[in-house]
C-alpha positions as CSV (number, residue, x, y, z in Angstrom):
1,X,-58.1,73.3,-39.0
2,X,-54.2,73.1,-38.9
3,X,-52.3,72.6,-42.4
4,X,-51.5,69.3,-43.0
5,X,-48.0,68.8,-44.7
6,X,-46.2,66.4,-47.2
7,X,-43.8,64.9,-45.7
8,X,-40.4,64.0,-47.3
9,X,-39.8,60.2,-48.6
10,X,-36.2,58.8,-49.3
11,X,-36.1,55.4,-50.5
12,X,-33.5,52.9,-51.5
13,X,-34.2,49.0,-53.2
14,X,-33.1,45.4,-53.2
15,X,-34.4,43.0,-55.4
16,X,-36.5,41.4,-51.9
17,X,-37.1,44.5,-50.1
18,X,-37.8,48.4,-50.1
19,X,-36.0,51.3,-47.6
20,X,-38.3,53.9,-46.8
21,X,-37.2,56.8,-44.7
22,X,-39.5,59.7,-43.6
23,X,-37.6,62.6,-43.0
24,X,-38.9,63.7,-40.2
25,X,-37.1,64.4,-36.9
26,X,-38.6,63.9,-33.6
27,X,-41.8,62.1,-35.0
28,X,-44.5,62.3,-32.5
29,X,-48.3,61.1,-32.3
30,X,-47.0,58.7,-35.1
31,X,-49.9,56.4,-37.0
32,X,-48.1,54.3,-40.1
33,X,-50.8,51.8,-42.0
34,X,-49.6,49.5,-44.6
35,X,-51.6,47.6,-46.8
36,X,-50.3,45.4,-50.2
37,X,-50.1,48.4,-52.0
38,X,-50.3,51.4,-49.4
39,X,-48.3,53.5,-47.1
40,X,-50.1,55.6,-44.9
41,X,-48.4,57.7,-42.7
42,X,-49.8,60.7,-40.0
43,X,-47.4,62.4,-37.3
44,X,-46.2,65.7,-35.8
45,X,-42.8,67.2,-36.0
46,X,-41.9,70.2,-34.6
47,X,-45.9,71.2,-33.9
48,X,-46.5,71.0,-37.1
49,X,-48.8,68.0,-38.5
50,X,-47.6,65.8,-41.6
51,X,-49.0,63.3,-43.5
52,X,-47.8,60.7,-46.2
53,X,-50.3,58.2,-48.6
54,X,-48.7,56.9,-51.4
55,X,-49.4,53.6,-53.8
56,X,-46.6,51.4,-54.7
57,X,-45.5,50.9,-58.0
58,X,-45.8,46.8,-57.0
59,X,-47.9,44.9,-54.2
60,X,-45.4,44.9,-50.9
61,X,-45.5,42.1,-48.5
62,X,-47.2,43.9,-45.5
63,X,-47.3,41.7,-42.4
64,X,-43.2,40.9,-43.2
65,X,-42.2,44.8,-43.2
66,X,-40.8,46.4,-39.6
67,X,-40.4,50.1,-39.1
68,X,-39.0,52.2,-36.2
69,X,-39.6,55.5,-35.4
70,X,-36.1,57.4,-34.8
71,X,-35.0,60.9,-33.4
72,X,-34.2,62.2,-36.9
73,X,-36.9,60.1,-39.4
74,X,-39.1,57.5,-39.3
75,X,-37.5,54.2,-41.1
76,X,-38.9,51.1,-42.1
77,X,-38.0,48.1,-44.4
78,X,-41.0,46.7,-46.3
79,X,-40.5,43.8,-48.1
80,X,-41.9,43.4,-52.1
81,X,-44.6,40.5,-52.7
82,X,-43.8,37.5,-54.7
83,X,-46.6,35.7,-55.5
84,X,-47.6,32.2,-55.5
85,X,-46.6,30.2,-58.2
86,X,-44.3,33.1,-59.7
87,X,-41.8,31.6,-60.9
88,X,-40.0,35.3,-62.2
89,X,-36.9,36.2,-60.3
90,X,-37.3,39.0,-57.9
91,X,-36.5,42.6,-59.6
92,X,-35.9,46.2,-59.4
93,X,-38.8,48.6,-60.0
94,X,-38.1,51.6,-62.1
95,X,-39.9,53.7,-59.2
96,X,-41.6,53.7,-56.1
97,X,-44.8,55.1,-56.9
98,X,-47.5,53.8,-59.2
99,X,-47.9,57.3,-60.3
100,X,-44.6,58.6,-61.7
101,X,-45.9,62.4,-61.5
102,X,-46.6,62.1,-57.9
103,X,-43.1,60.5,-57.3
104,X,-41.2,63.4,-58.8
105,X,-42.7,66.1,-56.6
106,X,-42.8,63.6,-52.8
107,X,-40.0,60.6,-53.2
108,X,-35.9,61.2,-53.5
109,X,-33.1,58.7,-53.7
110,X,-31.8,57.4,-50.9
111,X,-28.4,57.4,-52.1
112,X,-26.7,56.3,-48.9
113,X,-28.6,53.1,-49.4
114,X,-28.3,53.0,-53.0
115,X,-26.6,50.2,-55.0
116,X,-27.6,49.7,-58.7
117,X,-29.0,46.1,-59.9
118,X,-25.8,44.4,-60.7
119,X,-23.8,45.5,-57.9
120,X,-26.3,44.0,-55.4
121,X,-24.8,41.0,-54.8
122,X,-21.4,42.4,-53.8
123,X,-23.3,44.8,-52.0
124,X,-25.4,42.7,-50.0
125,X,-28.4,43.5,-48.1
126,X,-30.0,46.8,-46.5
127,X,-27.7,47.2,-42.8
128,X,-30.6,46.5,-40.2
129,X,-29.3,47.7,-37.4
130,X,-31.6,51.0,-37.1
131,X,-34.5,48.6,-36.9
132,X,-33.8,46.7,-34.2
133,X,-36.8,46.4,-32.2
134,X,-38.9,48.0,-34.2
135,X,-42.6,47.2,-34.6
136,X,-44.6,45.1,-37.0
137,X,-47.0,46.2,-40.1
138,X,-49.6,45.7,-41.9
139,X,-52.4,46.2,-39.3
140,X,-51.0,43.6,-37.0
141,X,-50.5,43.9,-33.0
142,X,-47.3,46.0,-32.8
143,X,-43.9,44.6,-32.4
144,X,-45.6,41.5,-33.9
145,X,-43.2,41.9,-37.1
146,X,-41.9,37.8,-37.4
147,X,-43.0,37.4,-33.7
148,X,-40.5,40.1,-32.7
149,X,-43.0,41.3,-29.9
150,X,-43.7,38.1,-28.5
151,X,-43.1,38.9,-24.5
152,X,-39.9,37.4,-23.4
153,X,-39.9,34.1,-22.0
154,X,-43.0,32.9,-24.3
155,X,-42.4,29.6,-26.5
156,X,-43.1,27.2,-23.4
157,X,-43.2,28.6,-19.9
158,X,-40.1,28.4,-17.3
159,X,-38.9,25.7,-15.9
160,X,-41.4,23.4,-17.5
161,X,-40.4,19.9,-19.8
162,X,-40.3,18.4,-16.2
163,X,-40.7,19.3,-12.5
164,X,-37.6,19.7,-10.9
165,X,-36.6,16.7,-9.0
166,X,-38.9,14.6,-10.4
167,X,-38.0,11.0,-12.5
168,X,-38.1,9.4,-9.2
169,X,-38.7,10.5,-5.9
170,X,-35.1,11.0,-3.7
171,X,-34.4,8.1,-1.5
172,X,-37.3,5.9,-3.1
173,X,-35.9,2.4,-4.4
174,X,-36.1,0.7,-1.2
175,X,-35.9,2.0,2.5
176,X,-32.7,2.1,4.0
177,X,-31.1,-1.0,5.4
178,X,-34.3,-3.1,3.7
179,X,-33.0,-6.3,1.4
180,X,-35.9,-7.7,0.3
181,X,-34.1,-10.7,-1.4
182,X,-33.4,-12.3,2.4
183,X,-34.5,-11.6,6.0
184,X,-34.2,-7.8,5.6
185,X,-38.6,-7.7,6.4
186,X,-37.6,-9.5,8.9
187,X,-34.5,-7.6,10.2
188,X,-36.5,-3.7,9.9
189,X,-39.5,-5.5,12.3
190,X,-36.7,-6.2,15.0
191,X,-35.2,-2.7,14.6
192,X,-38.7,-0.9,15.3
193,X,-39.4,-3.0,18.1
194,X,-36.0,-2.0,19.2
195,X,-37.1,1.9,18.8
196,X,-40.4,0.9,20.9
197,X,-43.1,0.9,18.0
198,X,-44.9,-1.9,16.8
199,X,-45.2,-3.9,20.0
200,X,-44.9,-7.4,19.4
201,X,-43.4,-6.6,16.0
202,X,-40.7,-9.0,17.0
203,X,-42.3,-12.2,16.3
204,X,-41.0,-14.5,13.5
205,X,-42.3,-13.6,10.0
206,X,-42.8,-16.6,8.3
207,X,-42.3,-19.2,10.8
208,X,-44.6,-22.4,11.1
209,X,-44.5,-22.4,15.0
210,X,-48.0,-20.3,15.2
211,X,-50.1,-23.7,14.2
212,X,-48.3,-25.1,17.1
213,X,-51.0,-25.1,19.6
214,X,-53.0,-27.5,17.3
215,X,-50.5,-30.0,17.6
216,X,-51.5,-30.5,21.2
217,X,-55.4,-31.2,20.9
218,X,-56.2,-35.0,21.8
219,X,-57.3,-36.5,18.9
220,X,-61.3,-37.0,19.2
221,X,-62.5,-40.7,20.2
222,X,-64.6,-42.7,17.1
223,X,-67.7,-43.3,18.9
């Protein structure tokens, strides 16, 4: 059975959020699981296998916390947990690890992240920009970190909120040339009788010459 290894933690705080960087380069066969108070880490770097499990000193926010795998370490924000109904501002921990023995021999400073507690607010938050795109935690489908792996074009399919073209069919509103407030009925049945459809098309609409016929009858002798 190969040697498993320790692998090297840096690690830098805000009073939100934790920066954890496994020093590691070219991380392969990578498996990170993170629970509300775990980290645990398997991969292989340079043939050689390494492992990380570590508790934190504090429950973490799991299914908020991103981490990307890079050519030279593994990084990964992971935000603290503030629970419910706490009405305590968020802090600094004294460590990362809930055992302080373990955390002198595995964790370092990350002291290009590092700010101290009163200098955070001039010093604003961690710089992101190594995480972009990186995948979701806490046992969740990957890239599903704040719906960051949601496929592109998801949140209401293309094109819909309306078919093109439609509020009204082009050209509807009346056929052309037809003016329904005077003759025009009368007018379009002339023009297709012109074009040769409709035969007989041409009669008057409307006129009170078709009862003529019964104005010729004899009237009927009383008997």
């Amino acid at each position: 059975m190969a040697k498993v290894n320790t692998a090297p933690i840096k690690w830098a705080q805000r009073s939100d959020s934790l920066y954890i960087t496994i020093a590691l380069q070219d991380v392969k066969e990578e498996s990170i699981d993170l629970s509300d108070s775990e980290l645990k880490f398997k991969g292989k770097s340079n043939d050689k296998e390494y492992e990380v499990n570590i508790e934190f000193f504090k429950s973490v926010d799991a299914k908020d916390s991103t981490y990307k795998v890079l050519p030279r370490s593994v990084q990964m924000c992971v935000m603290k947990n503030k629970p419910e109904g706490d009405d305590e501002t968020e802090e600094f921990w004294p460590r990362l690890l809930k055992d302080k023995a373990l955390e002198k021999n595995q964790v370092k400073i990350d002291w290009d992240r590092y700010v101290d507690e009163d200098e955070e607010e001039e010093a604003g938050g961690f710089d992101m920009s190594a995480l972009e795109g990186g995948m979701g935690m806490g046992g969740g489908m990957p890239g599903m970190g704040g719906m960051g792996g949601m496929p592109p074009g998801m949140g209401g399919m293309p094109g819909m909120g309306g078919m093109p073209g439609m509020g009204g069919m082009p050209g509807m509103g009346g056929m052309p040339g037809m003016d329904m407030d005077g003759g025009g009925m009368e007018e379009l049945m002339k023009q297709m009788q012109g074009m040769g459809g409709m035969p007989g098309a041409g009669a008057d609409l409307g006129g009170d010459d078709d009862d003529s016929d019964d104005d010729d009858l004899p009237e009927l002798e009383e008997s």
